[in-house]
Structures are given as structure tokens and as C-alpha cells.
C-alpha positions as CSV (number, residue, x, y, z in Angstrom):
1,X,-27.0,1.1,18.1
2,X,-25.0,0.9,14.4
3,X,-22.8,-2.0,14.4
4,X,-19.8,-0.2,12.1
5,X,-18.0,-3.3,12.2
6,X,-17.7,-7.1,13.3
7,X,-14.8,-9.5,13.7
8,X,-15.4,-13.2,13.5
9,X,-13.3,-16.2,13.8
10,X,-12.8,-16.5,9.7
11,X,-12.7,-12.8,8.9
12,X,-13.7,-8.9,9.6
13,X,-15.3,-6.6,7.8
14,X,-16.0,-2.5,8.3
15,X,-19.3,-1.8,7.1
16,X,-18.1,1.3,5.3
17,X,-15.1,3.1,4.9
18,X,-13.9,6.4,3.0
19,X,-12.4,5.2,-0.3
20,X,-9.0,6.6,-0.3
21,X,-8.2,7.2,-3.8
22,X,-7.4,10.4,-4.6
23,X,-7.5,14.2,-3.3
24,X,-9.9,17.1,-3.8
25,X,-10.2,20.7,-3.1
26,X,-13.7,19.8,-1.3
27,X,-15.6,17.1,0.3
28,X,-16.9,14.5,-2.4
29,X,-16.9,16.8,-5.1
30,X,-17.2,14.5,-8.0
31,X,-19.7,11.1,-7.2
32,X,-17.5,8.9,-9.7
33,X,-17.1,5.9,-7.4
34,X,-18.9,6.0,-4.0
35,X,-17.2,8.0,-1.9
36,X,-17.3,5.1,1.2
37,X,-17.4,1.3,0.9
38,X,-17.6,-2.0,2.8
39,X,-14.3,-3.5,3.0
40,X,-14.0,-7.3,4.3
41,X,-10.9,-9.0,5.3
42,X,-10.5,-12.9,5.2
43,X,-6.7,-15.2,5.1
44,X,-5.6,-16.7,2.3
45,X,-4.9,-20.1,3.9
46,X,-2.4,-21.6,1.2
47,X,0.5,-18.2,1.0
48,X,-0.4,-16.6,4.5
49,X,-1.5,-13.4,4.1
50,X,-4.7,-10.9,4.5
51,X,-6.5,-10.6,1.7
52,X,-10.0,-7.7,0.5
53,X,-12.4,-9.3,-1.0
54,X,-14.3,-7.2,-3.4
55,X,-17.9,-8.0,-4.8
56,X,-18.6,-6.9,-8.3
57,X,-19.6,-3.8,-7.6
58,X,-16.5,-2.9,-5.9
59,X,-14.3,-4.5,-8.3
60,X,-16.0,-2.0,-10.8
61,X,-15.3,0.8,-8.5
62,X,-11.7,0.3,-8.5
63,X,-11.3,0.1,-11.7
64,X,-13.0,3.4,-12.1
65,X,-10.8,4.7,-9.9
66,X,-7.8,3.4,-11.9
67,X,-8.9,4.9,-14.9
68,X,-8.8,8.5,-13.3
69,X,-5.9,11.1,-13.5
70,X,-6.5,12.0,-9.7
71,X,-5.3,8.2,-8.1
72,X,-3.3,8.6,-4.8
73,X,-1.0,5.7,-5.6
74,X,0.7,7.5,-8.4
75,X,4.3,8.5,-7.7
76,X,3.6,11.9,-9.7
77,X,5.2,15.7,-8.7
78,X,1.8,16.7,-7.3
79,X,2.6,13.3,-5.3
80,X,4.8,14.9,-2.6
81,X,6.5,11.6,-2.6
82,X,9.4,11.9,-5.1
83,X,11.8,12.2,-2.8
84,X,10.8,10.3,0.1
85,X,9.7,6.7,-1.2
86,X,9.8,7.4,-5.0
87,X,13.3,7.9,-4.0
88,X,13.8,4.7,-2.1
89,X,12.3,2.6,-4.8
90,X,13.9,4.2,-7.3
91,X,17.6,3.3,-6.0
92,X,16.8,-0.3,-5.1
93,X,15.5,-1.1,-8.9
94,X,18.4,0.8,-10.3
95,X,20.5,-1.3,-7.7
96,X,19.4,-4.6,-8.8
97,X,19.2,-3.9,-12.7
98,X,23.5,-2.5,-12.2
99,X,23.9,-6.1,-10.7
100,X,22.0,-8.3,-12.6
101,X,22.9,-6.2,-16.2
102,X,19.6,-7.5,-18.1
103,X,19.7,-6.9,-21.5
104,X,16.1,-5.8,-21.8
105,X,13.5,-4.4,-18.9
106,X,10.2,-4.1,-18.2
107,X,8.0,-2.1,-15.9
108,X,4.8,-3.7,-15.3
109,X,2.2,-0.7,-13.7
110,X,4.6,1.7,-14.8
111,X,2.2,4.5,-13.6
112,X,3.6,8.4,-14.5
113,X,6.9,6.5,-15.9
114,X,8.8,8.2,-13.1
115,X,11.1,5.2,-12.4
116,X,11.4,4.8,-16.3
117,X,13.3,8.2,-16.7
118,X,15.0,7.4,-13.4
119,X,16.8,4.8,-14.9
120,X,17.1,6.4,-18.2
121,X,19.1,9.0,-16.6
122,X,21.6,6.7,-15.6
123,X,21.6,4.8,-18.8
124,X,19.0,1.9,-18.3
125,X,16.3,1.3,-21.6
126,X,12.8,0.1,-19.6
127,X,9.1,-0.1,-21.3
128,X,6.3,0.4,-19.4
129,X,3.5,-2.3,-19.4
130,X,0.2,-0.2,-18.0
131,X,-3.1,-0.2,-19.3
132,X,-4.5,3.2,-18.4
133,X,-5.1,6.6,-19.9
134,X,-2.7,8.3,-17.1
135,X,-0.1,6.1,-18.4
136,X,-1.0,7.0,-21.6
137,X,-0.6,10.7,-21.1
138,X,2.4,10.5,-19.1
139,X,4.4,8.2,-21.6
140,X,3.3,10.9,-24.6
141,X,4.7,14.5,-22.0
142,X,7.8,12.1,-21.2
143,X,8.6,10.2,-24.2
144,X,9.0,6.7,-23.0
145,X,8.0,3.4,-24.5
146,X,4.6,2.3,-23.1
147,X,2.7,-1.1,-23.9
148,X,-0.8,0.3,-22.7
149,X,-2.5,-2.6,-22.0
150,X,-2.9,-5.1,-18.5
151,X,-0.4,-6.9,-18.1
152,X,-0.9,-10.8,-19.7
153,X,0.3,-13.6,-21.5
154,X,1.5,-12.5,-24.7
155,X,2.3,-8.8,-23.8
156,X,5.9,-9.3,-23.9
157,X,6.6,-9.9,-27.6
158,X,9.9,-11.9,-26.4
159,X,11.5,-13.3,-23.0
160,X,12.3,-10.7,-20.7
161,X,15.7,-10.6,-18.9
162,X,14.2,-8.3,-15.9
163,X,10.7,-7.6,-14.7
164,X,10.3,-4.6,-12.1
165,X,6.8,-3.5,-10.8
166,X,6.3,-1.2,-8.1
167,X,2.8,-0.1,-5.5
168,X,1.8,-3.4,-7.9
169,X,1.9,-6.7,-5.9
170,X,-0.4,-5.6,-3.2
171,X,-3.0,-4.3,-5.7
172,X,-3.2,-7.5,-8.2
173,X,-6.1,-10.1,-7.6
174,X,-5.1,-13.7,-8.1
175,X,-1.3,-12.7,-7.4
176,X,-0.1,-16.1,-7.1
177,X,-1.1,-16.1,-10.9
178,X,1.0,-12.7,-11.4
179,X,3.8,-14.3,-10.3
180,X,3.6,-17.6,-12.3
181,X,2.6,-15.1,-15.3
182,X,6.0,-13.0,-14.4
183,X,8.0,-16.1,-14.1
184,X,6.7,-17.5,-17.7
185,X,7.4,-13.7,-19.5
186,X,11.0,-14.1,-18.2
187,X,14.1,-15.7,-20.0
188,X,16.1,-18.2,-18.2
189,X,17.6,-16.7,-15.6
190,X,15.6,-13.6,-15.9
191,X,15.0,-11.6,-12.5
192,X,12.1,-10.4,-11.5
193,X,11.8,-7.3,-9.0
194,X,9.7,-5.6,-7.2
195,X,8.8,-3.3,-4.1
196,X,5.6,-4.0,-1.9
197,X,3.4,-3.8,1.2
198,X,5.1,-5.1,4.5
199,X,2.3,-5.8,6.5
200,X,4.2,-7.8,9.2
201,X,4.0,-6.1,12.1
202,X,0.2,-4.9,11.7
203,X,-0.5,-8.7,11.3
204,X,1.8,-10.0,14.4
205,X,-0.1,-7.4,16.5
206,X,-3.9,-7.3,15.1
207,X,-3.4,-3.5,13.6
208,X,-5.9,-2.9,11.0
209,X,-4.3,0.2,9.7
210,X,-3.1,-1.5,6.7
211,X,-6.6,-1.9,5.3
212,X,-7.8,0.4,2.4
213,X,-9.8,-0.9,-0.8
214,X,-6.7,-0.7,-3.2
215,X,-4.7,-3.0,-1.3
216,X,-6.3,-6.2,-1.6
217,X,-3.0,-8.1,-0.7
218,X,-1.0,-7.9,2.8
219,X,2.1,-9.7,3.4
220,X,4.4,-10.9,5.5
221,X,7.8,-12.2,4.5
222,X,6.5,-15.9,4.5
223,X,3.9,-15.1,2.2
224,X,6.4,-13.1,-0.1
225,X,8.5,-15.9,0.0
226,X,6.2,-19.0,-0.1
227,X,4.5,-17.2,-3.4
228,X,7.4,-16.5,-5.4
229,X,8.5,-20.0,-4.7
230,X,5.2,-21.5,-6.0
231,X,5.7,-20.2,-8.8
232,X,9.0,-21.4,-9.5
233,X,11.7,-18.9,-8.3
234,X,14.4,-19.1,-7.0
235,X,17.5,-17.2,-5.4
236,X,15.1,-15.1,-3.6
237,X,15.9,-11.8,-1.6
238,X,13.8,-10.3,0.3
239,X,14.8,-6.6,2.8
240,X,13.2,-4.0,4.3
241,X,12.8,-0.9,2.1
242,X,14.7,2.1,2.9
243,X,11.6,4.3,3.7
244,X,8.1,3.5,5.5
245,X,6.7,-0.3,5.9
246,X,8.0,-1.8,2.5
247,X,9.5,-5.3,1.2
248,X,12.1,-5.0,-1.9
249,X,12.3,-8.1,-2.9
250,X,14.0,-9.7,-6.4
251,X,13.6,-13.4,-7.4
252,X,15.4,-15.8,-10.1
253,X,13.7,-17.8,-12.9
254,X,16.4,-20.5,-11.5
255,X,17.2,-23.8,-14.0
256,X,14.7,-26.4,-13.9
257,X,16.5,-28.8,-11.8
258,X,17.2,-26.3,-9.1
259,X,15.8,-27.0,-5.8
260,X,13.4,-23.8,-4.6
261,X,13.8,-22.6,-1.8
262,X,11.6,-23.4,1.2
263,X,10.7,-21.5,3.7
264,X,10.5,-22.2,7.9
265,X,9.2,-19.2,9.2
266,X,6.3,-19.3,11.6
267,X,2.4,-18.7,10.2
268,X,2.1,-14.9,9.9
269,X,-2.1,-14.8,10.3
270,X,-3.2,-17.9,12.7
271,X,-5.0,-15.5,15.4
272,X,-4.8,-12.3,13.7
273,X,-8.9,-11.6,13.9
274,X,-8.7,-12.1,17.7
275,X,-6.0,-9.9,18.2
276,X,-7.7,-7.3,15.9
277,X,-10.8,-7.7,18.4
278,X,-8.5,-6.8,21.1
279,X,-7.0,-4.0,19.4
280,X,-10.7,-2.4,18.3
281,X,-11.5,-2.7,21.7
282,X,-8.7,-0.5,22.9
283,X,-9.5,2.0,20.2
284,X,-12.6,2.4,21.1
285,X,-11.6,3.0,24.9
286,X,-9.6,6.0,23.3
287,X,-12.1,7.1,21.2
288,X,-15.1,7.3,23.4
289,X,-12.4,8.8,26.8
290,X,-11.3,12.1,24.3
291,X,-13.2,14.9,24.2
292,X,-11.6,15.6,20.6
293,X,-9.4,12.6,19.0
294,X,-7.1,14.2,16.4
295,X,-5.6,11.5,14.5
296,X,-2.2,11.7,12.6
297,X,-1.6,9.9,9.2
298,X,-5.5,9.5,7.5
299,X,-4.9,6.8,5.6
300,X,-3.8,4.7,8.5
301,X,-6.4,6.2,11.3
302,X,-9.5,5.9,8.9
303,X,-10.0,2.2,9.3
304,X,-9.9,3.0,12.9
305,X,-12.4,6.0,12.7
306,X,-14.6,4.1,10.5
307,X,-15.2,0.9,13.4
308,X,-16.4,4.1,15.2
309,X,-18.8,5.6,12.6
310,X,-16.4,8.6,12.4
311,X,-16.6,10.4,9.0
312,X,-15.3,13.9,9.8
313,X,-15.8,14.8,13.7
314,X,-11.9,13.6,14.0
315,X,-9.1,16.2,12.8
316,X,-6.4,14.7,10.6
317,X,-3.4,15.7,10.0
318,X,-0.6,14.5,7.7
319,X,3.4,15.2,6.9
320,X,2.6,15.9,3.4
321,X,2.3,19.4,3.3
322,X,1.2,18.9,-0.4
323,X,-2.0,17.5,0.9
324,X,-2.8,20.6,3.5
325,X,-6.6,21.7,3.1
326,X,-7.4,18.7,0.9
327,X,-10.4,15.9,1.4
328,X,-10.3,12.2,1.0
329,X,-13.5,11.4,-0.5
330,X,-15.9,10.2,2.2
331,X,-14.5,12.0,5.2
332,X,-15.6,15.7,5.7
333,X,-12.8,17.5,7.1
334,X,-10.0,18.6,5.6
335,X,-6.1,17.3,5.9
336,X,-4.4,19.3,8.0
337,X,-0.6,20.1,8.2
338,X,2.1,20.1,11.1
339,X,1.9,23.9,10.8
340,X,-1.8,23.6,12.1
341,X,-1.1,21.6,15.4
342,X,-2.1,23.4,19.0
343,X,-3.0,21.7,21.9
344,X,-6.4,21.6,23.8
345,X,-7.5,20.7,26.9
346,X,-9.2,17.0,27.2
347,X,-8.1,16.4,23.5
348,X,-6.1,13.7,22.3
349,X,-3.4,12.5,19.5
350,X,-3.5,9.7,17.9
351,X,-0.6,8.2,15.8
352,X,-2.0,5.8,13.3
353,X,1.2,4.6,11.4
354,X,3.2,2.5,13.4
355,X,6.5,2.7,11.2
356,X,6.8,6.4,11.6
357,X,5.0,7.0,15.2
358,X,8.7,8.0,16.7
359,X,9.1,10.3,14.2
360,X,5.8,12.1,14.9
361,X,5.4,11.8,18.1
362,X,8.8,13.3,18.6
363,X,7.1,15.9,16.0
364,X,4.1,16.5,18.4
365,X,6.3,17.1,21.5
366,X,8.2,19.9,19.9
367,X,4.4,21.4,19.2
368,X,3.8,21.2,23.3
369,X,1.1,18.7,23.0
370,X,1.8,16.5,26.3
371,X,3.7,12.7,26.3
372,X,0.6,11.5,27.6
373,X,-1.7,12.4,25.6
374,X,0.3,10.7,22.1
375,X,-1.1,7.4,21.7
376,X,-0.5,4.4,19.4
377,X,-2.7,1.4,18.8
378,X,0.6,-0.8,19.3
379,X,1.1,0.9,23.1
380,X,-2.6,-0.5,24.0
381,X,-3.4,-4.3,25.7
């Protein structure tokens, strides 16, 4: 028998997953990166949080991936997410800059440059700090400034007053570093801002939804707070985004003599691989009692199909009518839409996001399919 998977006392690690990174018309249609790879998950003991821990070869993979026009994380008009969360984020930076009035701005990952003419439009100057050839291209079609390389010391030709980065924290290796680099760009009293991950939940519960390769960070407020405070900042805020599982967080570069702030909430991760033992466990009683599982949001059910060695029998189905009859490289079936939902005897649906599992279970009622046969990794024992 295949072990897909295995949970020890210091980490867990899936012995392959799809490698969700961007969208095609058919299954693996170009081999750039490998279509599935391992993904292994240990604590970072010091800041409290999960971290991926890539090998070379799948550090080189990602960055392969970056370099592509096709990556999902983009906030892009092909996205289907302008509206939604491009939205949200976009409101909370403009927010924050209208309060803080910085006299110069920088977005660091500044993707398609989206949140760049957001602010433009409502009279806000921002460069863009990215080092790829998307950025590239988008900064020429939309005509904003663009300093197109990684973001490090001595990219910032002055001290900035306001550093914004968004789908960034979660993605950056080292990010205690990021933020002692983002604390040293900024002028005194600069503010630096930014919209990430909130893994909380997942982690208080043993979820493993959260996992894909790009993320290689997952928080929880303590670890926001105890990393931003490491490297020097103060005044920190920290809420809940206004749409899905997200932190928007803004910090100060605070006076030297400034007490940080400290921060008394409990450890996030003590236990979390036992618990995500437990939760396996419970998947795999759903997975092996359905004659059919069809499993709602891919990018948070394919962790759970790949413990089970699951690379296309499962339908999935998204919201995102943008991404109806699409693949995600390593899994052989196509997304499917709410349009496409009917019920079948003996089958089963299962709800893989936990922030919006009302929603779309409420959703799957109105298409008939049965109370009891909706199900939710955080309903299970």
C-alpha cells in the first residue's frame, strides 16, 4: 500500500501534490515545472507559525513559476478576483495611506500594478518594486513606475514614508528578514502595510487546507505580531480582512526609545501535527465511505485529495465561474461551476474552505443536494 503522506511529532509532509499555479485549457499542457510536488511542513519555533520547506529543486520550480505570465496569485481581469478580494485589499491600503498621508509609496510585489492605478485614481503616486517579466509588461500597457527587480537593500534610492505589499508575506523565505529589510527602507516614522494569509483557525484545529507550494509562510496573529515586533515596529494593527481568511495589518518604524510592543497571546502551533493526524483520519473515513466525493474549492480540497492518492477521480467545483472547464496542473479533471452541480445517489460534497463553507453549503442546498450529505473537515472528531 502507497503511503501518500505521514505526520510526525516535528512535521508532515504529502508525498506529492498538484502544483497550483496557474490555469489551462487541458490537463498539464505545458511540462514547465512538474506538474505535482512533495510539500513538507515543519514550525518555526522562534515566530509561531507553519512554515514549507522547499529543497533546491523546488525552490527552482517556484521561481519558474514566478517568471510565467499564467501565475494564479496575480490579481489580473482574467483573475475573477477584482472585485471580490482585489477589492477588499484595495480599500484597506487606500485606507491606511488617506490616514497616514506618506509623502512617497511603495509597492513591493506589485504584480499587474492593479492596486497602483487603484490608488492613482484617487490621487495616490506608488512605484512598484517587482522583479518579473509580468510586471514588466503590465507596468509598460498601464504606465506606472516599476523598479523591476527583488526587493533588497538598496532598491529604494531614499527612505520610504510607506511600504505596502500584498499575496507577499506569505510567499517570502526568511520573512523575519523582509521585515527587518522593510523596517530599514523606511523613514522614521514610516508605515509599513500589508495584507496576508490568516491561517488561525486551520492551525487551532489541525486543517491542512492552507497548504500549497507558494505559501511557504502561515500565520496566526501572534506570529504577525511577534515578527513585526522583532524587527522593530511598533504601533502595530492587526484585523481581519473584509473578504476570505486574510490579516491587514500596518506597523510603525516607532522612535528608538519606544518600548515594542509585546505580545501575550497563547502559542498558535504546540499540537498542531496531532491534530492534523486526527483530522486526516476523519477525511479519509469520508473519502473511502462515498461512492463519488465531489469536493468544493480545489485549492483547499487538493491537500486533502492528495493524503488519499487522488489526482482526478474527485469532481471539483469552484465559485469562480472564470475558472469553469479549466485544469490545475497535476489533477485531471476539470473545474467545474455552480451551474454544473446535480445530485447523485451514494455521492458526497465536500466543502474544503472553512471561511466560506456557510456560504456554499447554503449554495448546495438550493441545488437539492441533501444537509447530510455537505461535509466539512472542521464538523469531523
Amino acid at each position: 500500500m502507497i503511503q501518500h503522506s505521514i505526520v510526525a511529532s516535528n512535521f508532515f509532509e504529502i508525498a506529492e501534490m498538484p502544483f497550483y499555479w496557474r490555469l489551462s485549457n487541458t490537463p498539464n499542457a505545458i511540462q514547465v515545472v512538474p506538474p505535482r510536488m512533495p510539500i513538507r511542513v515543519v514550525v518555526d519555533e522562534t515566530y509561531d507559525y507553519l512554515k514549507f520547506e522547499p529543497n533546491q529543486a523546488q525552490w527552482a520550480a517556484l521561481s519558474e513559476a514566478y517568471n510565467q505570465n499564467e501565475n494564479i496569485g496575480f490579481v489580473n481581469p482574467e483573475s475573477g478576483q477584482l472585485h471580490t478580494y482585489g477589492s477588499s485589499v484595495n480599500r484597506f491600503f487606500l485606507a491606511t495611506i488617506e490616514k497616514f498621508a506618506p509623502k512617497s509609496v511603495f509597492e513591493i510585489g506589485c504584480g499587474a500594478g492593479f492596486t497602483i492605478q487603484f490608488l492613482k485614481k484617487h490621487g495616490w503616486n506608488a512605484i512598484g518594486v517587482d522583479p518579473s517579466e509580468y510586471s514588466k509588461q503590465w507596468s509598460t500597457k498601464l504606465d506606472f513606475p516599476l523598479i523591476n527587480e527583488f526587493f533588497q537593500e538598496g532598491s529604494l534610492s531614499e527612505p520610504a514614508h510607506f511600504i505596502y505589499c500584498n499575496d507577499v508575506f506569505e510567499h517570502v523565505p526568511k520573512v523575519d528578514e523582509f521585515c527587518a529589510l522593510a523596517f530599514d527602507c523606511l523613514a522614521d516614522d514610516g508605515v509599513f502595510c500589508f495584507a496576508t494569509t490568516n491561517s488561525t483557525s486551520s492551525i487551532a484545529i489541525g486543517d491542512i487546507s492552507m497548504l500549497e507550494h507558494q505559501h511557504v509562510n502561515m500565520f496566526t496573529e501572534r506570529s504577525i505580531t511577534l515578527l513585526l515586533t522583532a524587527a522593530g515596529f511598533t504601533d502595530i494593527e492587526l484585523q481581519a480582512g473584509s473578504y476570505g481568511n486574510t490579516f491587514h495589518v500596518f506597523a510603525r518604524k516607532g522612535t528608538p526609545n519606544k518600548s515594542p510592543p509585546l505580545t501575550t497571546l497563547p502559542v498558535s502551533c504546540h499540537g498542531y501535527f496531532e491534530r492534523a493526524q486526527q483530522k486526516l483520519a476523519a477525511f479519509k473515513a469520508i473519502y473511502d465511505r462515498s461512492a463519488v466525493l465531489h469536493c468544493y474549492v480545489p485549492l483547499r480540497c487538493l491537500p486533502y485529495l492528495a493524503t488519499a492518492g487522488d489526482f482526478g477521480q474527485s469532481p471539483i467545483y469552484d465559485s469562480n465561474s472564470a475558472w469553469r472547464g479549466r485544469y490545475i496542473d497535476g489533477y485531471n479533471q476539470p473545474i467545474r461551476s455552480v451551474e454544473d452541480i446535480r445530485y447523485e445517489k451514494d455521492t458526497a460534497f465536500f466543502v474544503g474552505s472553512l471561511t466560506f463553507y456557510q456560504e456554499i453549503r447554503e449554495t448546495l442546498l438550493q441545488k437539492g443536494i441533501p444537509a447530510s450529505s455537505i461535509l466539512s473537515i472542521r464538523d469531523t472528531e
